[in-house]
C-alpha positions in Angstrom: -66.8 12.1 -4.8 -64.1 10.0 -7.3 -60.4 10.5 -6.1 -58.1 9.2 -8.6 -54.4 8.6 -7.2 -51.4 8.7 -9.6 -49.0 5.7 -10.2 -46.4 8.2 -8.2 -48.4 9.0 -5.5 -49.7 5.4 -4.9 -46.1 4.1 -4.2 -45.4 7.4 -2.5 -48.1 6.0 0.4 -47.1 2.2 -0.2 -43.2 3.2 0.6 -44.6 5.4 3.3 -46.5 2.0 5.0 -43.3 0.1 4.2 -41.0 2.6 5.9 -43.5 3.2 9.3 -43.8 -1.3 9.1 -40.0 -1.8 9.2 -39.5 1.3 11.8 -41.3 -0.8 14.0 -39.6 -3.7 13.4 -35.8 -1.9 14.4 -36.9 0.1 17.0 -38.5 -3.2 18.9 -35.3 -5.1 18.3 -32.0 -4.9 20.7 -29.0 -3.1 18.5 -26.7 -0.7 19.2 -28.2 3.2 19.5 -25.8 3.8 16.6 -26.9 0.9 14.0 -30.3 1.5 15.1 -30.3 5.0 13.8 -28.6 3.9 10.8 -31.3 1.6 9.7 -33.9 4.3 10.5 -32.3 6.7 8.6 -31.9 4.0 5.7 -35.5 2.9 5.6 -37.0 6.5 5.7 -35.3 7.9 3.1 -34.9 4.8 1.1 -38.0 3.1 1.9 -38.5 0.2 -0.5 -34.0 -0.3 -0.8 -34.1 0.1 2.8 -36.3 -2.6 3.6 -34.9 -5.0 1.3 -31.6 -4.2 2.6 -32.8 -4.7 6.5 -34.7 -8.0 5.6 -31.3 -9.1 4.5 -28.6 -7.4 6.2 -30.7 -6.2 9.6 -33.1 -8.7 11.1 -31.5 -11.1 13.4 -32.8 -14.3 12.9 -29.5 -16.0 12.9 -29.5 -16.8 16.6 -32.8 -18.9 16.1 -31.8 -20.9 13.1 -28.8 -22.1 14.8 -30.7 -22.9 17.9 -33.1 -24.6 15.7 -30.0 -26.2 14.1 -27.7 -27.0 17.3 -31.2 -27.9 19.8 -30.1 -31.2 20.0 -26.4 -31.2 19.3 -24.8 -28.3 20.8 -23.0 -30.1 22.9 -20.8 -32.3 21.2 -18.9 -35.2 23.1 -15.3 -33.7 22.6 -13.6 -34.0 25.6 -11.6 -30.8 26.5 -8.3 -30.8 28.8 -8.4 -27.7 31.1 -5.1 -26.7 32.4 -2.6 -23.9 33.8 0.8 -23.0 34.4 2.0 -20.3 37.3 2.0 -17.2 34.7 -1.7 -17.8 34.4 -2.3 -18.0 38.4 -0.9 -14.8 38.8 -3.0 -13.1 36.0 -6.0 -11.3 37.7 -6.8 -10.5 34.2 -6.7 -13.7 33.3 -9.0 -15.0 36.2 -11.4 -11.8 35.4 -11.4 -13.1 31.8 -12.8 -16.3 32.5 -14.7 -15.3 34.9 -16.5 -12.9 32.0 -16.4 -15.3 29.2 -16.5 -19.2 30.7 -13.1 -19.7 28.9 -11.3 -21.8 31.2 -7.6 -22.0 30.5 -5.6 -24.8 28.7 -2.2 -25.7 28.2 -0.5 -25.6 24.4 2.9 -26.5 23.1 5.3 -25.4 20.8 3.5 -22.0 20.1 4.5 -20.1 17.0 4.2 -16.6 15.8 3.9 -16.3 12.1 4.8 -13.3 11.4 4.1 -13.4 7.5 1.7 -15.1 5.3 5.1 -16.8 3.4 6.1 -18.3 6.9 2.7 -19.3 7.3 1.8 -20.9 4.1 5.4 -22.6 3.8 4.4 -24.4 7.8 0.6 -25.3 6.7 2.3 -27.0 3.2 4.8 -29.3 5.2 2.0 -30.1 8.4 -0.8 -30.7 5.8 1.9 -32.9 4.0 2.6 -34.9 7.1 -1.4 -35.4 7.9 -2.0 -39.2 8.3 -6.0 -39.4 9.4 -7.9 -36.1 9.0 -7.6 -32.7 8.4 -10.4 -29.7 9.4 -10.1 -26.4 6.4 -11.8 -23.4 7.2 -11.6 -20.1 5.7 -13.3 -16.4 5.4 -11.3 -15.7 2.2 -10.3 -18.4 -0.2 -9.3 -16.9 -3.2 -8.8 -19.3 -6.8 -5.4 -18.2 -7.8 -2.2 -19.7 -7.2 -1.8 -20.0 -3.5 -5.3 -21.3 -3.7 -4.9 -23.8 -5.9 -1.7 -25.0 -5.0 -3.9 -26.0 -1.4 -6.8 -27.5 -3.1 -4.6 -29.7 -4.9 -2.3 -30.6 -2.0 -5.6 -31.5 -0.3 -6.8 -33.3 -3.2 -4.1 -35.4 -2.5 -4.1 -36.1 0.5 -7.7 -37.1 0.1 -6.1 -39.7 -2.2 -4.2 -41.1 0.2 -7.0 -41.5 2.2 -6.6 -38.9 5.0 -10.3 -37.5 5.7 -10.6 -33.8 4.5 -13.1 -31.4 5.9 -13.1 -27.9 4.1 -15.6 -24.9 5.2 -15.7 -21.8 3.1 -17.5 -18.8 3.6 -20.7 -17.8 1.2 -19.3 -14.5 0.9 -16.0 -14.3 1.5 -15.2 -17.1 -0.5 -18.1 -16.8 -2.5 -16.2 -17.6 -6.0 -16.1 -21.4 -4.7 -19.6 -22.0 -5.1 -19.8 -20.5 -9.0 -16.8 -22.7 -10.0 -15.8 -26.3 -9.9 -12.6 -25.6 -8.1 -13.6 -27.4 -5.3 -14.6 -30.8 -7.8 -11.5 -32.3 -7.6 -11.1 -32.5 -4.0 -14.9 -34.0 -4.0 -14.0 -36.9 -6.2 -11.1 -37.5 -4.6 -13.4 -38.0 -1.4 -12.4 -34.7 0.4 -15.9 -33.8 2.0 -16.5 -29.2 1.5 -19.2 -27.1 3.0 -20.3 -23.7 2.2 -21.4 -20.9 5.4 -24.7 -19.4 4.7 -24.2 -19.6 0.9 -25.5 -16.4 -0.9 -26.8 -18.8 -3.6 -29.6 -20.7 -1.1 -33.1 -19.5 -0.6 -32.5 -20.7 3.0 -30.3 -19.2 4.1 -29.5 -15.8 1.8 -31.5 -13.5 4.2 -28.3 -14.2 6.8 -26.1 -13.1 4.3 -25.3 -10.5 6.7 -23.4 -13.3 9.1 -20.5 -14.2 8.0 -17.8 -17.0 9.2 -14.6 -14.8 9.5 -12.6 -17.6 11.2 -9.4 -19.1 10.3 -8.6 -22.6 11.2 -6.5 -26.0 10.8 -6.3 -28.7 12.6 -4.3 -31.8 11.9 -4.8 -35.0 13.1 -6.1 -33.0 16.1 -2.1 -32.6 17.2 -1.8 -29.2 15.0 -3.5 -26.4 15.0 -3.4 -22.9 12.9 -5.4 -20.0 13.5 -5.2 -16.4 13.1 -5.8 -13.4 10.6 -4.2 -14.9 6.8 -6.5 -16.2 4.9 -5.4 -17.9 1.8 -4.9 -15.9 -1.4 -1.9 -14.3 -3.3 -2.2 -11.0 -1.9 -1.1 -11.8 0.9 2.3 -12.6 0.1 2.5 -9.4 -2.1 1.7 -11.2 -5.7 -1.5 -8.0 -6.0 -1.2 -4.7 -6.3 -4.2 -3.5 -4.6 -3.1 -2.6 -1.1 0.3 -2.7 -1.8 2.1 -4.8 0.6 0.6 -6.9 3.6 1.4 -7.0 6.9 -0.3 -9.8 9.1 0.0 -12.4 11.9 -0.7 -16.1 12.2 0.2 -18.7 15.1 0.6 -22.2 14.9 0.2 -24.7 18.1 0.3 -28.1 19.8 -1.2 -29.7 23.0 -4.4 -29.6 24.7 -6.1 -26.6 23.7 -6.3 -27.7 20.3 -9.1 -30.2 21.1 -11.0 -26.4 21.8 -10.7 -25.4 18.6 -11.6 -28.8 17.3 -14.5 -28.2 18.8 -15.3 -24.8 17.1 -14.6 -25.8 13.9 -16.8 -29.0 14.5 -20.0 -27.0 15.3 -19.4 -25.3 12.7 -19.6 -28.1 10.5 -22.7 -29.5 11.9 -24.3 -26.3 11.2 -23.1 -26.4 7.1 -23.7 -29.9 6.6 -25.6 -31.5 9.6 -22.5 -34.2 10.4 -20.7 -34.9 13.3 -17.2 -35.0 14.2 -16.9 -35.8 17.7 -16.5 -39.6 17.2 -13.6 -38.9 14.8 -12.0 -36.3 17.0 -12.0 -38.7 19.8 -10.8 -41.9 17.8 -7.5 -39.9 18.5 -7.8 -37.8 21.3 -5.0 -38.2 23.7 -3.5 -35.8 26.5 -0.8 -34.0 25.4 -0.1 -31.3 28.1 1.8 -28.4 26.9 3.7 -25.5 28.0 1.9 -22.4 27.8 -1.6 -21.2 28.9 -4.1 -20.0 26.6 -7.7 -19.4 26.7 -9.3 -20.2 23.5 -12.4 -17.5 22.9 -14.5 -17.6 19.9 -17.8 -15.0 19.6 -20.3 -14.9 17.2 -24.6 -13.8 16.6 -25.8 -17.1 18.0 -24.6 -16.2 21.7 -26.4 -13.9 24.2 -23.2 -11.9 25.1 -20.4 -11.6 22.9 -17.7 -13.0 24.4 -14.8 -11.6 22.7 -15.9 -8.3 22.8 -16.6 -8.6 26.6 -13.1 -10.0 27.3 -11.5 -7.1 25.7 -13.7 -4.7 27.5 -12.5 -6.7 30.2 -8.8 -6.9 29.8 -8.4 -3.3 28.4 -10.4 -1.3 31.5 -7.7 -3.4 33.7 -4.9 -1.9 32.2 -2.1 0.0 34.2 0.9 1.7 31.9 -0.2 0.8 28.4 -2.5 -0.8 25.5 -1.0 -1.5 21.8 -4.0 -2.3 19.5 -3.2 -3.4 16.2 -6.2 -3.7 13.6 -7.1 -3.4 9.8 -10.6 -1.7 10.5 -11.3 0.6 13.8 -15.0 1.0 14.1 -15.9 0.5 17.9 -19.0 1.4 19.7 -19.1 3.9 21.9 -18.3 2.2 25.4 -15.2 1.2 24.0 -14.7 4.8 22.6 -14.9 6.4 25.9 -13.0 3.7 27.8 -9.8 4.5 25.8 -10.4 8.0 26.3 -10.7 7.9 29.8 -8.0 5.8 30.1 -5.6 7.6 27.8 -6.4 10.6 30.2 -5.7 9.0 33.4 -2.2 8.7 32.0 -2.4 5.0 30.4 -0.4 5.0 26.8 -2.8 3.9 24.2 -1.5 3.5 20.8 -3.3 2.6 18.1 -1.7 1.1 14.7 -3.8 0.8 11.6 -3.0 0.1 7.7 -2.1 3.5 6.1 -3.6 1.9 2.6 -6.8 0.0 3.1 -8.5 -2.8 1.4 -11.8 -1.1 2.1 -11.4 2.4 1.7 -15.3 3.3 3.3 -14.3 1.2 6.2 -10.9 3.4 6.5 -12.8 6.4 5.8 -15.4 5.6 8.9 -12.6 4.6 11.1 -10.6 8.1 10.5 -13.6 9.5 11.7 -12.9 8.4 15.7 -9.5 9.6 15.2 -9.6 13.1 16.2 -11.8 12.5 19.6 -9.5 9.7 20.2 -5.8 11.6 20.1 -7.6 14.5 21.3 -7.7 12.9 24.8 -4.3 11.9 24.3 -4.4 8.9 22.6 -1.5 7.9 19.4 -2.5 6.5 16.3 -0.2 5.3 13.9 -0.8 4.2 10.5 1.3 1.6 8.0 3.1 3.9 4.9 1.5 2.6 1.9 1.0 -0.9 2.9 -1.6 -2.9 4.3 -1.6 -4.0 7.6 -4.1 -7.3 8.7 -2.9 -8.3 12.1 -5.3 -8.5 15.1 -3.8 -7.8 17.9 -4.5 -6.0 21.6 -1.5 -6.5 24.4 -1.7 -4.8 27.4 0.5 -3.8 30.2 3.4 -5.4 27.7 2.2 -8.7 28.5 -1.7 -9.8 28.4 -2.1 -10.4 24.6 -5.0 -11.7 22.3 -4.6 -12.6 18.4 -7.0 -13.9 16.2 -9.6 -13.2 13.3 -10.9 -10.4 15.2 -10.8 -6.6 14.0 -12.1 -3.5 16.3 -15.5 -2.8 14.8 -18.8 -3.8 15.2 -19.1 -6.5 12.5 -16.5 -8.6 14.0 -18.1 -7.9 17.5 -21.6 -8.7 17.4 -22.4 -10.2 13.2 -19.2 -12.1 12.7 -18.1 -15.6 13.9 -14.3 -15.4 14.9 -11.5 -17.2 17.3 -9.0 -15.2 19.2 -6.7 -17.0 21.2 -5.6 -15.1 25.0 -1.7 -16.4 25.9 0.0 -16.2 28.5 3.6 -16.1 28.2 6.5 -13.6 28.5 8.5 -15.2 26.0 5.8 -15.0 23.0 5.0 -11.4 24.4 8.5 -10.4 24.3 7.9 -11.5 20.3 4.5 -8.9 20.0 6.4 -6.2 21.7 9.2 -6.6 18.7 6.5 -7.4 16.3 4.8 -4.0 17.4 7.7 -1.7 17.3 8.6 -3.2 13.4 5.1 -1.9 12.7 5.6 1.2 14.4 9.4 1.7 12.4 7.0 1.0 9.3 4.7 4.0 10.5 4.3 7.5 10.6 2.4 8.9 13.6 -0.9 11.5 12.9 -1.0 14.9 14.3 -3.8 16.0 15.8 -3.3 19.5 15.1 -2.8 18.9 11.4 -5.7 16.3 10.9 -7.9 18.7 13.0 -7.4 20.7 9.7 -8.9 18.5 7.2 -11.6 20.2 4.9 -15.0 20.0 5.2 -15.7 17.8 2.7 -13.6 15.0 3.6 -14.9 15.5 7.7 -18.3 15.0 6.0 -17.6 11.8 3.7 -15.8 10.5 7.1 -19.4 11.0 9.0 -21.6 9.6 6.1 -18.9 6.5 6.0 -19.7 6.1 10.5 -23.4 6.8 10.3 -23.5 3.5 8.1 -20.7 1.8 9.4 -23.1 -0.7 10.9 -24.6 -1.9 8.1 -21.0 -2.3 5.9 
């Protein structure tokens, strides 16, 4: 008996095999319900996309390239100051935090808000100008238009005059560094650059799913920058695209910035396999400060994620009321049900997101928790027609966290960011102002009339959540 199969029905059973293979392969792994579903669902109906899309988006092999990578330098000899003022001693949320995360506190000086990326980008030009041995550059977004520009050649300057430059940029967020030669003048000038998981390298483009969403400076190891502005022109307004931006950046002194140091010179081991400690400590001094911090960075190469468990932490403490601020709102479920249940136990829970996104999918999957969320009582707020970047969560008026994370899964568990904990009434007296300029900027949603939205849009909303995890 001769059975002849068609060309159709051949790769029919082929995708089949393929789809049953890489099944296997996410249901033995250890994601979230959700993105687990979402892969499924991917990979069965999309077999032969789907499992090019989970070899490169899905599989986490990060966490053993780095250990591979970092085995015998993950510990770099950077000496770190740990500190803390009284504020911090009576913080049970503080102690809780580091008891969660193994952030001890430090002590920083001369802490800044930014409250604009013109503020921000007018400090970094006069600091950078003042820079007499080295300076550490890293960056999700990097964009080649004027602002960007106008930094590469400052540092190409500065490299000139002999100050050692370090620049990271991300593969993908940044990714029009590595097609052009913008970067060539500061590497002649002796400015050393480093790309994160470059989408161009056989090595490493299966990880292209990881990205480095971190902003930091550090000067001379005495100034440090960190936060959510990244460097390009629309965030001082010069594009059209989301309308105006709205976003947060701080700038600090002291001890802790030896921490962050630290971060960014892992990092730079893992792009280009040099270290930094010996330079860090060639001027590493005690400098004290004035206000406790905890410095907290997460990302895929730790077992827990620590910036997501101090949040968890910090928000299921609350007592009156939680103000997050964020770009994109996808959380997990936990943290869904926590700020329901706390919004119905009485605890004021306002949420303030851009009313005109940058990534409209994103948006679209976040608006999708909205009516759950202010069904149990909780207020969301979003920007009129402008962008809005900041990261922020302060609780209880006072507890506060900014950095480079946003509430969603991506920056919980796939990204590598820095958020900085402080502990001070006088900079959270400036969130509390910052917050209710955003909320003057606002208009609040009703439920009852976004309970009403048609069908169609409910249903784009769902699609955009079911594969939230794999945006």
């Amino acid at each position: 008996m001769h059975i002849t199969l068609s060309w159709e029905t051949l790769l029919q059973y082929i995708g089949n095999i393929i789809s049953f293979i890489v099944a296997l392969s996410i249901l033995s792994g250890k994601k979230e319900s959700r993105a687990t579903l979402s892969w499924l669902l991917i990979v069965i109906f999309l077999p032969y996309i789907g499992a090019i899309l989970y070899i490169f988006f899905g599989i986490p092999r990060l966490k053993k390239m780095v250990d591979v990578k970092l085995k015998s330098d993950v510990n770099l000899d950077i000496y770190k100051y740990y500190n803390e003022l009284e504020e911090f001693n009576n913080s049970v949320r503080g102690h809780s935090i580091t008891s969660v995360t193994g952030c001890k506190p430090q002590l920083c000086s001369n802490l800044e808000l930014l409250t604009n990326a013109e503020e921000k980008y007018l400090k970094l030009r006069e600091d950078i100008s003042g820079a007499k041995h080295y300076i550490f550059f890293e960056y999700y977004v990097f964009r080649q238009d004027e602002t960007g520009k106008f930094f590469i050649n400052l540092l190409t300057e500065k490299a000139k005059e002999g100050v050692k430059i370090y620049f990271i940029y991300d593969g993908i967020g940044a990714m029009g560094l590595s097609l052009k030669n913008t970067l060539k003048p500061l590497e002649k000038a002796g400015g050393k650059t480093g790309v994160f998981l470059s989408l161009f390298s056989l090595k490493t483009v299966s990880k292209l799913n990881f990205r480095n969403h971190r902003k930091i400076v550090i000067i001379d190891g005495k100034i440090c920058y960190t936060g959510g502005i990244n460097i390009g022109d629309e965030y001082v307004g010069r594009t059209s695209k989301s309308g105006k931006w709205h976003d947060i950046h701080i700038k600090f002194s002291g001890d802790a910035v030896y921490s962050v140091a630290e971060i960014f010179a892992k990092d730079w081991y893992f792009v280009n396999n040099e270290r930094l400690d010996n330079l860090i400590k060639e001027y590493e001094k005690e400098r004290g400060g004035d206000t406790t911090i905890q410095v907290v960075s997460s990302g895929p190469d730790q077992k827990t994620p620590l910036i997501y468990n101090a949040l968890l932490t910090a928000i299921s403490m609350a007592k009156e009321k939680i103000d997050i601020i964020t770009p994109y709102l996808i959380p997990d479920q936990p943290l869904v049900e926590l700020l329901k249940n706390l919004s119905m136990r009485g605890i004021k829970i306002r949420l303030i997101l851009p009313g005109k996104s940058n990534h409209p999918l994103v948006a679209a999957a976040g608006k999708s928790y909205y009516e759950e969320l202010m069904e149990a009582g909780v207020e969301i707020y979003e920007t009129k027609n402008s962008m809005l970047h900041a990261k922020i969560v302060i609780i209880d008026g006072y507890w506060c966290t900014v950095g480079s994370t946003n509430m969603d899964t991506r920056s919980f568990r796939l990204n590598f960011e820095l958020d900085i904990v402080v502990y001070s009434k006088s900079f959270s007296k400036k969130i509390n102002i910052l917050i209710e300029n955003y909320l003057m900027l606002s208009t609040k949603k009703d439920y009852e009339h976004f309970a009403k939205r048609n069908y169609i849009l409910r249903l784009f909303e769902g699609i955009c959540r079911a594969l939230s995890p794999v945006m």
